[in-house]
C-alpha positions as CSV (number, residue, x, y, z in Angstrom):
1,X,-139.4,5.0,-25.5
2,X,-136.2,4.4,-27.8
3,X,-132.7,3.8,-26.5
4,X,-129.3,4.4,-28.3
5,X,-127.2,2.0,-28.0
6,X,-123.8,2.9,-28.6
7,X,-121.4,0.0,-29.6
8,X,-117.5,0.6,-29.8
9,X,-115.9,-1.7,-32.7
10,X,-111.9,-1.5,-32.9
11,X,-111.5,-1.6,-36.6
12,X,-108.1,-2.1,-37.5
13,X,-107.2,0.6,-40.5
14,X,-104.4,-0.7,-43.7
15,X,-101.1,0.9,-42.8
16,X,-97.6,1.2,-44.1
17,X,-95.4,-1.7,-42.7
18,X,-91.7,-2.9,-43.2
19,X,-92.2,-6.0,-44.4
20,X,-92.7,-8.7,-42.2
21,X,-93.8,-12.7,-41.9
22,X,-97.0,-12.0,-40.5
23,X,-98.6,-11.5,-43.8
24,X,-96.7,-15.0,-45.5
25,X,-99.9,-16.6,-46.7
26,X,-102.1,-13.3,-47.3
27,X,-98.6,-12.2,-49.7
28,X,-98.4,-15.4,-51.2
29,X,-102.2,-15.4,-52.5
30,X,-102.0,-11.8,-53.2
31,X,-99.4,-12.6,-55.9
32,X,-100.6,-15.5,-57.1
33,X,-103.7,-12.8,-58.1
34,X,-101.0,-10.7,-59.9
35,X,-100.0,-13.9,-61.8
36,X,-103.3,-14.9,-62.6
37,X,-103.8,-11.2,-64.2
38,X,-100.5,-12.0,-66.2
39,X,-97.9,-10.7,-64.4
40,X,-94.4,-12.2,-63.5
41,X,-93.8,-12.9,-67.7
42,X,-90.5,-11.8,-69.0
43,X,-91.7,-8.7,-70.7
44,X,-92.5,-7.2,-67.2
45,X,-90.6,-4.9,-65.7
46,X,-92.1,-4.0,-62.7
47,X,-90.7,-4.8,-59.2
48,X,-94.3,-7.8,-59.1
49,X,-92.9,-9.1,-62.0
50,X,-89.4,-9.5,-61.3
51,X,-89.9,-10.7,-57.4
52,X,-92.7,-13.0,-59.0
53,X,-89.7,-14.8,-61.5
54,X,-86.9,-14.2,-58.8
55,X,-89.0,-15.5,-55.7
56,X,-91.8,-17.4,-56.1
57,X,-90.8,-21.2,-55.5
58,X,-88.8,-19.4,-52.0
59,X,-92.1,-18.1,-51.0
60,X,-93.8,-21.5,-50.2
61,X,-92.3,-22.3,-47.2
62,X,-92.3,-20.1,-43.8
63,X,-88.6,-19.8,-43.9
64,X,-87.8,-19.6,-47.8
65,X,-90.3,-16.5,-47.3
66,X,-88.5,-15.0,-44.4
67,X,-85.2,-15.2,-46.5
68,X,-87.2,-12.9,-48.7
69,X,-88.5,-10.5,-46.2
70,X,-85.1,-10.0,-44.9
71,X,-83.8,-9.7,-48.7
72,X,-86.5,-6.8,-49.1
73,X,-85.7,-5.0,-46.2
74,X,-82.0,-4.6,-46.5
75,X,-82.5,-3.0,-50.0
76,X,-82.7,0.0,-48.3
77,X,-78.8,-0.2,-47.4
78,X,-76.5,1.3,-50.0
79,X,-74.1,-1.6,-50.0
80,X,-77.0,-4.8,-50.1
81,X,-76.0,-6.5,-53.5
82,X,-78.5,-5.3,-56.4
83,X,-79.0,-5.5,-59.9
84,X,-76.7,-3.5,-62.3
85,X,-78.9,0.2,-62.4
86,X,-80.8,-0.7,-59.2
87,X,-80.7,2.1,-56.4
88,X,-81.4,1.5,-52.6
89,X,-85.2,1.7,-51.8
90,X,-87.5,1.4,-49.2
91,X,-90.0,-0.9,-49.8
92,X,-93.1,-1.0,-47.3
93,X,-96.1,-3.0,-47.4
94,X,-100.0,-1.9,-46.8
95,X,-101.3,-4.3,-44.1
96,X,-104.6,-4.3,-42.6
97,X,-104.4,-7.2,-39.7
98,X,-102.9,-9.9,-41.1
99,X,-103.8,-8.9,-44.5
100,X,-101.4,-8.5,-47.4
101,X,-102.9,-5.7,-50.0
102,X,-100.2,-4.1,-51.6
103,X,-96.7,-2.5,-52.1
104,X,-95.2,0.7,-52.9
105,X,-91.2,1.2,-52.8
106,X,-89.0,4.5,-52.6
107,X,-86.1,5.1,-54.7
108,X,-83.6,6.8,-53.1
109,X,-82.6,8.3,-55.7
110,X,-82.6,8.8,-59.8
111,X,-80.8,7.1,-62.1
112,X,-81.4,8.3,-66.1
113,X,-84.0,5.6,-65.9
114,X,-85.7,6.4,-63.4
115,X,-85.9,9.4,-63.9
116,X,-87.5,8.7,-67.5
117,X,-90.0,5.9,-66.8
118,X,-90.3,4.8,-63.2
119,X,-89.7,7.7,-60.7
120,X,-88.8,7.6,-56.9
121,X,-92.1,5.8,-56.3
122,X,-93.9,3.1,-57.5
123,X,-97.1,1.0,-55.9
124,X,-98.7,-2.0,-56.6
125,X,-102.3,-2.8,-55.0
126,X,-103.3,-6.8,-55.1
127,X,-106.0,-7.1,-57.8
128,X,-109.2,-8.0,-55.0
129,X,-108.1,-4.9,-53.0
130,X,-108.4,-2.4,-56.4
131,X,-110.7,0.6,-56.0
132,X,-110.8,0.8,-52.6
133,X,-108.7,3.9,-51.8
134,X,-105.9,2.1,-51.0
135,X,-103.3,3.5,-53.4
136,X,-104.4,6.7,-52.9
137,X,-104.1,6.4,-48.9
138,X,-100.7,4.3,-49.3
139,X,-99.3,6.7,-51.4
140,X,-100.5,9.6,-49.2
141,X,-99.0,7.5,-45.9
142,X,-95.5,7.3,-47.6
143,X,-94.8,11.0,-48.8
144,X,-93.8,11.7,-45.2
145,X,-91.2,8.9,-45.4
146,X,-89.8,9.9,-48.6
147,X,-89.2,13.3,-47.3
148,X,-87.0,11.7,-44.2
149,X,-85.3,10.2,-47.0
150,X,-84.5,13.9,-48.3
151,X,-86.8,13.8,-51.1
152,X,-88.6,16.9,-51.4
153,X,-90.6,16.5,-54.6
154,X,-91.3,12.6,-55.6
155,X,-91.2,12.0,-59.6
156,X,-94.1,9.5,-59.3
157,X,-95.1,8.3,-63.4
158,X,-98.2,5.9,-64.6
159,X,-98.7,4.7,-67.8
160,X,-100.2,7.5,-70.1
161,X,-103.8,5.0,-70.2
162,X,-103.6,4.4,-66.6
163,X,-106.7,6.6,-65.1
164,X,-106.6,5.3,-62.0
165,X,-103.3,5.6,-61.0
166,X,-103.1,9.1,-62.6
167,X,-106.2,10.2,-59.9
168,X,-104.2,9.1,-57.1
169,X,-100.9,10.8,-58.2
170,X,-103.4,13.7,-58.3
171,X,-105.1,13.6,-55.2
172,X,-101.8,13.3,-53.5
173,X,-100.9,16.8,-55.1
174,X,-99.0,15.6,-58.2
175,X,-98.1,18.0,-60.4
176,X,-98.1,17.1,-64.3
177,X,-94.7,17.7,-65.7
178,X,-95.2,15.7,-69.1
179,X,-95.5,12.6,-71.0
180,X,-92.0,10.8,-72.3
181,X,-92.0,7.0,-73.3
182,X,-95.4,6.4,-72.5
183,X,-95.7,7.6,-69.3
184,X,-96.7,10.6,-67.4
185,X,-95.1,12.5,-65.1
186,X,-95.7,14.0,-62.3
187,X,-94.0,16.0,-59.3
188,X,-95.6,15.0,-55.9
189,X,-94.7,17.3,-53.0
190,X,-93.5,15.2,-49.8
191,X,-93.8,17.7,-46.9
């Protein structure tokens, strides 16, 4: 005669998280994977790349890195000094445990920039945590907080070779709009 045995395992799920300390050495390896895939140079743009030149030598000590999660977080405020052409955003972090395994951050708003090349949101997922799902969930979790921010359609744009980030602008309900300085796109629906 065979049993079932039934066991009941808590597995803790990635979510979106204000940033927080709890994930100080997870973050810290996470972009020292970034580097390692040759981010962080001068010729990158992106919000890795600039945090990885601005922050990096901060982020070695528990209370350097605070400093920085504290920085993050109040770039949501309108008056928190910026860069020239910088808007307020949200920035949230997908955490699974104590597990660092990516970004995305919410503009606010457009500038002529943004609204040409970067859109409202941009994500970055940590190289070893790639093709997972996570984007695709991540960016999924955050359309609900972007339309509190009253955001009703997120401009969300990959590079025109990017495949993988242009399936999960899709699968979130992106709709192509077109291509301008190498990048597509798209109109994502946040309700």
């Amino acid at each position: 005669m065979r049993r079932r045995v039934r066991f009941d395992i808590d597995i803790a799920m990635p979510e979106l998280s204000l940033p927080t300390v709890r994930v100080h050495q997870s973050f810290v390896a996470a972009m020292a994977e970034f580097r390692a895939e040759g981010r962080g140079s001068a010729d990158d743009q992106s919000m890795i790349g600039s945090e990885l030149r601005t922050f990096t030598r901060r982020w070695s000590t528990p209370a350097g890195f605070a400093t920085y999660v504290d920085w993050v977080r109040n770039q949501t405020l309108e008056d928190s000094p910026r860069p020239d052409g910088h808007v307020p955003s949200t920035t949230l972090w997908w955490i699974q445990d104590d597990t660092y395994l990516g970004r995305l951050a919410i503009r606010h708003r457009l500038t002529p920039y943004l609204r040409e090349v970067a859109g409202h949101i941009g994500y970055d997922v940590r190289p070893t945590g790639r093709h997972q799902g996570h984007a695709t969930a991540m960016l999924a979790a955050a359309l609900p907080v972007a339309y509190h921010l009253d955001i009703r359609s997120a401009l969300v744009t990959c590079d025109v070779d990017n495949v993988a980030s242009r399936k999960v602008i899709e699968r979130n309900g992106g709709v192509f709009a077109d291509q301008r300085n190498g990048k597509l796109r798209f109109w994502v629906p946040t309700a």
